[in-house]
C-alpha positions in Angstrom: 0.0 0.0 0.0 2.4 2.5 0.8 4.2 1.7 -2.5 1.2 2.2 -4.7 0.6 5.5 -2.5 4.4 6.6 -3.3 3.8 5.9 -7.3 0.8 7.9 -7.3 2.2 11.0 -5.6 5.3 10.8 -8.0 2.7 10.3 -11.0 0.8 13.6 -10.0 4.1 15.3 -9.8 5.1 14.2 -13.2 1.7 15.6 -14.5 1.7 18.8 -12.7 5.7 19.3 -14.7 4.1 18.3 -17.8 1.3 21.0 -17.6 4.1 23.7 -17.0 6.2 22.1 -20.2 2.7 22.4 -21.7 2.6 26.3 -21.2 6.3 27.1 -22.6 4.4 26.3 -26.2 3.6 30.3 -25.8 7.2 31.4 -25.8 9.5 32.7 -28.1 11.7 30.4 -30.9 14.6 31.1 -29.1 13.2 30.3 -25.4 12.0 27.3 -26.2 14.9 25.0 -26.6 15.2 24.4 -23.1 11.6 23.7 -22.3 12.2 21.1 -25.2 15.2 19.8 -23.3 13.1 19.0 -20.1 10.9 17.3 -21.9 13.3 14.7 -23.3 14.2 14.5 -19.8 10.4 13.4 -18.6 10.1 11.3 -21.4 13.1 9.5 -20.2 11.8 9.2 -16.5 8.8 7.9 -17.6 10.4 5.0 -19.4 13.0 4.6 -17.3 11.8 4.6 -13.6 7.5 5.3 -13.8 6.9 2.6 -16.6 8.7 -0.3 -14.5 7.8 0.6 -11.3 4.0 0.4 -12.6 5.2 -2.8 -14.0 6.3 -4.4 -10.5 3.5 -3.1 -8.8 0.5 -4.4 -11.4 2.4 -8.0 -10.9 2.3 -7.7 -6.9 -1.3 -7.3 -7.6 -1.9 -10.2 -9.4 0.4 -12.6 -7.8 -1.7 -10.9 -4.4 -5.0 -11.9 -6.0 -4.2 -15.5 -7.7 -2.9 -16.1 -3.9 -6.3 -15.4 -2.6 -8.2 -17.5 -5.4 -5.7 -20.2 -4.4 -6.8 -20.0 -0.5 -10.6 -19.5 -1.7 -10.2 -22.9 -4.0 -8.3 -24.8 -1.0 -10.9 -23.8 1.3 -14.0 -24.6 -1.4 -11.9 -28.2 -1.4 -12.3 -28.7 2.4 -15.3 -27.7 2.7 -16.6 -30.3 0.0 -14.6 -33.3 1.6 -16.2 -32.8 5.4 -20.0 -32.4 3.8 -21.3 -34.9 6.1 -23.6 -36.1 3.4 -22.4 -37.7 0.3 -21.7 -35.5 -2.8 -20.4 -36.4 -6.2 -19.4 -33.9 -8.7 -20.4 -35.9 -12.3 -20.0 -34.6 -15.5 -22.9 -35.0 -18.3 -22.8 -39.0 -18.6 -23.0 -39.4 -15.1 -18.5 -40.1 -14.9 -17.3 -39.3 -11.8 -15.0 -36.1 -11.2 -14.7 -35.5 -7.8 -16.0 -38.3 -4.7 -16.2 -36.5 -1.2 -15.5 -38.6 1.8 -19.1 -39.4 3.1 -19.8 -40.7 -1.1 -16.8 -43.3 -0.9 -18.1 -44.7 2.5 -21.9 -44.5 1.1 -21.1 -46.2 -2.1 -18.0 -48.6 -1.2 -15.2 -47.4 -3.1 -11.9 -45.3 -3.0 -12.4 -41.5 -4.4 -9.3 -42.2 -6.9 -10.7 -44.9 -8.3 -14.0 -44.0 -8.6 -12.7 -40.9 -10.5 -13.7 -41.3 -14.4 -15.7 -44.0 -14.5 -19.4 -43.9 -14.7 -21.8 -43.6 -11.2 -24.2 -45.8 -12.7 -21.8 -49.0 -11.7 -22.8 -48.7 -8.4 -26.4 -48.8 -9.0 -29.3 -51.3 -9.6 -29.9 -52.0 -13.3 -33.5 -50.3 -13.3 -32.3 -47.3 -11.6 -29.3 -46.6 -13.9 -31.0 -45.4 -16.5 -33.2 -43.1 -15.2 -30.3 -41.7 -13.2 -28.3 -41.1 -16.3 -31.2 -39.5 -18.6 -31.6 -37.1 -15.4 -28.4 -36.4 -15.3 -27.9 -35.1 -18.5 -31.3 -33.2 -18.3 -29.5 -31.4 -15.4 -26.7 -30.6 -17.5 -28.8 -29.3 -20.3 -30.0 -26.2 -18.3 -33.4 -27.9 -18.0 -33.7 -27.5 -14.3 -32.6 -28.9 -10.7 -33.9 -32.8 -10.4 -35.0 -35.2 -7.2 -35.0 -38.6 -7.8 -34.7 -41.5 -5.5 -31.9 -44.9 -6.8 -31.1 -47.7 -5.5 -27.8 -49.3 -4.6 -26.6 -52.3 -6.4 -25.9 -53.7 -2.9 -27.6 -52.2 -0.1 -25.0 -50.2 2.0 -26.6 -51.4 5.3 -28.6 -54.8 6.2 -32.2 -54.1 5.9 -31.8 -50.6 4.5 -34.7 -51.2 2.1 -32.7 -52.3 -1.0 -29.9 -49.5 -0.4 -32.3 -47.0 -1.7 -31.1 -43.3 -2.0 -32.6 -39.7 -2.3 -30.4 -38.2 -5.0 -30.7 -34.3 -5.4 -29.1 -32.5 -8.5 -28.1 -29.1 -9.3 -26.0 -28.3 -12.2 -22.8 -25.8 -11.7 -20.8 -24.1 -14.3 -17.3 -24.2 -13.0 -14.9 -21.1 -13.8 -13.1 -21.3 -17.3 -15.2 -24.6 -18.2 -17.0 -24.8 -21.4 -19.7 -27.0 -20.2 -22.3 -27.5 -17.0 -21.1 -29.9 -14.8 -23.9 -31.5 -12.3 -23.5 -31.5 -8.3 -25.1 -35.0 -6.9 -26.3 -35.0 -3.2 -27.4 -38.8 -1.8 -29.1 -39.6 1.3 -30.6 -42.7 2.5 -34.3 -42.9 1.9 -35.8 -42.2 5.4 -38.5 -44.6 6.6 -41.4 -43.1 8.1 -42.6 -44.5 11.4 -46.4 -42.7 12.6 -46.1 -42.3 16.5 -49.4 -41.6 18.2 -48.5 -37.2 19.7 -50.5 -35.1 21.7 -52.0 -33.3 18.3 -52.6 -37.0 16.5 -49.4 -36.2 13.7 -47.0 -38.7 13.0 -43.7 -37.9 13.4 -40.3 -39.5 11.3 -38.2 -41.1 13.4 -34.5 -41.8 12.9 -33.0 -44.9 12.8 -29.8 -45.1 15.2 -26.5 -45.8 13.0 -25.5 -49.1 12.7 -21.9 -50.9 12.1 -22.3 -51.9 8.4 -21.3 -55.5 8.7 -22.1 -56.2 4.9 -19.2 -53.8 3.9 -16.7 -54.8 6.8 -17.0 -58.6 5.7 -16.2 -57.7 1.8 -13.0 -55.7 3.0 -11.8 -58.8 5.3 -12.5 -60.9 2.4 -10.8 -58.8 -0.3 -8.5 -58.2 2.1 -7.8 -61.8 2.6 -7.7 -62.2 -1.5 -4.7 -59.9 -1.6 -2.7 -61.2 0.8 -3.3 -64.9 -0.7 -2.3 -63.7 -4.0 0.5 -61.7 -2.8 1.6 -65.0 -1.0 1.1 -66.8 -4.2 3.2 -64.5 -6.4 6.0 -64.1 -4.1 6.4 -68.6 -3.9 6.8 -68.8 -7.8 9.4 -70.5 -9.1 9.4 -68.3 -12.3 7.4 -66.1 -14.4 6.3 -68.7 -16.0 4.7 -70.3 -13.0 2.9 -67.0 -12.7 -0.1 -67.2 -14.4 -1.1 -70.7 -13.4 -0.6 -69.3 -9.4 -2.9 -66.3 -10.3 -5.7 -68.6 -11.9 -5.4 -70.9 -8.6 -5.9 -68.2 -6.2 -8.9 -66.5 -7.8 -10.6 -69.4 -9.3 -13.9 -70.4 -7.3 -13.8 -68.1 -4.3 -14.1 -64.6 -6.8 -15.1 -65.8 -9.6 -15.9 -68.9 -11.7 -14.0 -68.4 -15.1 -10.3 -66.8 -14.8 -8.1 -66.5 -18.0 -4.5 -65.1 -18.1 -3.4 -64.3 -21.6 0.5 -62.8 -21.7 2.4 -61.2 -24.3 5.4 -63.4 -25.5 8.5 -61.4 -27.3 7.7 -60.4 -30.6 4.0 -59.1 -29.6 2.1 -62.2 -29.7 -0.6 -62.7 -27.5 -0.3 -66.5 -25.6 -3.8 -68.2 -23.5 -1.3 -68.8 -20.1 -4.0 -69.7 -17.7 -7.4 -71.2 -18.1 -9.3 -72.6 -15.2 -13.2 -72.6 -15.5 -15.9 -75.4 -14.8 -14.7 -78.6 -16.7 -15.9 -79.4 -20.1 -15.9 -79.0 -23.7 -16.0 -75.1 -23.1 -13.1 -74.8 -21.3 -10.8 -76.5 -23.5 -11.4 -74.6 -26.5 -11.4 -71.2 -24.5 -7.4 -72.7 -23.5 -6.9 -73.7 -27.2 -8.8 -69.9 -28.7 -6.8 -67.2 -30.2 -6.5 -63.9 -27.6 -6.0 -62.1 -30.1 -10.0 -62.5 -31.3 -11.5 -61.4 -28.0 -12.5 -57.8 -28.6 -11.8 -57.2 -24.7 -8.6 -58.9 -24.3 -7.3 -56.7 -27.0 -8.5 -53.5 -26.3 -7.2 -54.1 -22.4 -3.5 -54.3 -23.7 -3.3 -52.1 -26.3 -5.0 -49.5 -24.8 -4.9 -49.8 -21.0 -8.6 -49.9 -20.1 -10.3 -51.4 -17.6 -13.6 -53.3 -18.8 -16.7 -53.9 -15.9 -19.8 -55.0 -17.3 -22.4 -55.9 -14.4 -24.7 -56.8 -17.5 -23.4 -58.4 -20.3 -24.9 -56.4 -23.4 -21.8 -57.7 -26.0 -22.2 -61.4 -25.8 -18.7 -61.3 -28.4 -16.9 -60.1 -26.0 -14.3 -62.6 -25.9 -15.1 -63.3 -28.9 -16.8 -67.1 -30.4 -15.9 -71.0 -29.7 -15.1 -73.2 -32.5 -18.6 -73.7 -33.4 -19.0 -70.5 -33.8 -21.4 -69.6 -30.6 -20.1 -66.7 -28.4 -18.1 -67.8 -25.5 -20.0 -65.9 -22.8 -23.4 -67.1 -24.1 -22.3 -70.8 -23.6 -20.6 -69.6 -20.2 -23.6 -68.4 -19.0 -21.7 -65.6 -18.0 -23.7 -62.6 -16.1 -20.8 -60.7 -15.4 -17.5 -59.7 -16.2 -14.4 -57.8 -15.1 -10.8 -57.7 -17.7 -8.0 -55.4 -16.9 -4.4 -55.1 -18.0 -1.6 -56.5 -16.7 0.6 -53.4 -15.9 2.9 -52.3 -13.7 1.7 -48.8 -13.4 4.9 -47.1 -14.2 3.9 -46.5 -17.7 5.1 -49.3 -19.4 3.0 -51.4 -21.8 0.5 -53.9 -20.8 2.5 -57.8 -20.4 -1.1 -59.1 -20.5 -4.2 -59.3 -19.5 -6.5 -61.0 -16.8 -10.6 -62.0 -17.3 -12.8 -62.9 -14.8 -15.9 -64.4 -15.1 -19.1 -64.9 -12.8 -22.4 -67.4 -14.2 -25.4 -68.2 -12.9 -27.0 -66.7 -9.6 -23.7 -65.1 -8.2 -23.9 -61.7 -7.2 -22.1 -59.5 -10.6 -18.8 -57.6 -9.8 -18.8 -54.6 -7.6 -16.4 -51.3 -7.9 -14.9 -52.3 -5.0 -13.8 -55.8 -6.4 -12.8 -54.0 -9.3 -10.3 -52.1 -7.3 -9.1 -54.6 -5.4 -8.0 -56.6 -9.3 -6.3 -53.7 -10.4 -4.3 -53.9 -7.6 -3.9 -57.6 -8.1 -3.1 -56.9 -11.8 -0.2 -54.3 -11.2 1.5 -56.9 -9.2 1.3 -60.0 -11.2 2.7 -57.3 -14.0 5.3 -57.0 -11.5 5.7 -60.3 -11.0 5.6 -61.8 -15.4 8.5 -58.7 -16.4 10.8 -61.5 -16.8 9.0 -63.8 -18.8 
């Protein structure tokens, strides 16, 4: 402050000179030379000491103010993490941008990797798509929503089918070309009538409960990694890798597992095949990778494929009569991610997982808890 205060009262000096200089137009041929020469000279301050130290101070300025819209964002940050209810910020397909705390306890899953992959995951099949069409009528401009969902698992035992009161409001972030929409859940309350003096029912609360369902799937996942780590860490070789993976996840996660590696020279190699025995399963061991849509796309481009409802049944592509392999597997779900190490190297393979019949489909959570398993079988195959 004092600095901008010294500039100005050196600027209004420098215009009070330049009035006089102004003035000296009035004087004779001869008597104006030296006016002329003081000129020069305040056209040389100006340049020389006015024009910089404008310069310094219009930066302090800025730097002063991005400072504060720094702060302003941290705080806006914190303030989003400690909402005690759960609030996702989703983009106009219902992906995922930001997770606050209380949404990654409600729906089961780690903010980071629920980040860019699509809400709907998490829900029950007939509420998915009327979550995603309001979504996007949110982000149209076409007003705020309320709708209540349901969870694909319920987040608490007897909580009604996990149903949720979802609120949305669409927000137009600064220096974003598009409406993004803010999500607010809450569990459904259930209204119990209690006789009061005036005859109204009143809503009562339910107390909070431990959520038993959720700690049992992080002891069991838990116990999946450390099995697997176990497993990985007793291999002879590489080569003994794939066979070790298959073992470990074969019948307790899921009833189909297939390893497929990448040999020297590019070619994709079946490793691992271990499945229900039969017919199927041989020719799934004897089939090309390299014609399974999935496998493919996992390795050459990285991405992780969840599909609670199989709408491609050529997924992984057709047996040797010709019939698609997941509509003689009686496959209901499936989850295929690559085999990398994370470092950003390229895939070494990639690993398929199958569930059939009545067996709950795949959850984010699993999903997580495979790409974890994934990186370190990556780990674990770079010498093959």
């Amino acid at each position: 402050m004092a600095q901008a205060e010294e500039f100005g009262a050196e600027l209004a000096d420098f215009r009070r000179r330049v009035e006089e200089l102004r003035s000296a137009r009035a004087l004779p041929d001869a008597d104006q030379l030296p006016a002329l020469d003081a000129a020069l000279f305040e056209l040389q301050h100006v340049a020389e000491v006015l024009w910089p130290r404008y310069e310094e101070l219009a930066a302090a300025e800025r730097h002063q103010g991005g400072r504060q819209e720094h702060h302003e964002h941290q705080v806006l940050r914190a303030l989003f993490q400690r909402l005690p209810v759960a609030v996702a910020l989703l983009d106009r397909d219902g992906v995922v941008r930001r997770f606050n705390s209380a949404a990654t306890q409600l729906f089961g899953v780690r903010a980071g990797y629920a980040t860019g992959r699509s809400l709907t995951g998490s829900l029950a099949h007939d509420s998915r798509a009327v979550f995603r069409s309001q979504v996007a009528a949110v982000a149209r401009g076409e007003g705020d929503r309320s709708l209540v969902v349901h969870l694909l698992r319920p987040s608490e035992p007897g909580a009604r089918g996990g149903e949720l009161r979802a609120t949305l409001t669409a927000l137009r972030p600064p220096r974003e070309p598009r409406a993004v929409v803010l999500a607010v859940f809450q569990r459904a309350a259930v209204p119990t009538s209690t006789p009061l003096a005036a005859g109204a029912p009143v809503v009562e609360r339910a107390e909070p409960r431990p959520d038993l369902a959720e700690a049992t799937r992080n002891a069991e996942l838990m116990d999946l990694l450390d099995a697997m780590t176990a497993a990985l860490v007793l291999a002879d070789s590489p080569k003994d890798v794939p066979q070790r993976v298959a073992d470990v996840l074969y019948g307790r996660f899921a009833d189909w597992v297939v390893v497929d590696v990448v040999v020297p020279g590019g070619t994709l190699r079946r490793a691992a095949v271990l499945a229900p025995a039969g017919r199927l399963r041989q020719e799934v061991a004897e089939q090309d990778p390299a014609s399974c849509p999935l496998v493919v796309d996992a390795i050459r481009h990285g991405g992780e494929t969840l599909r609670v409802r199989l709408e491609d049944p050529e997924g992984l592509g057709r047996d040797a009569s010709g019939a698609p392999v997941l509509v003689r597997a009686e496959a209901t779900s499936l989850l295929c991610v690559p085999l990398a190490d994370g470092e950003g190297g390229p895939a070494l393979g990639a690993l398929t997982l199958l569930r059939t019949g009545g067996r709950r489909p795949f959850e984010l959570a699993e999903a997580g808890a495979v790409d974890r398993i994934a990186r370190h079988v990556a780990l674990a195959l770079r010498g093959l």
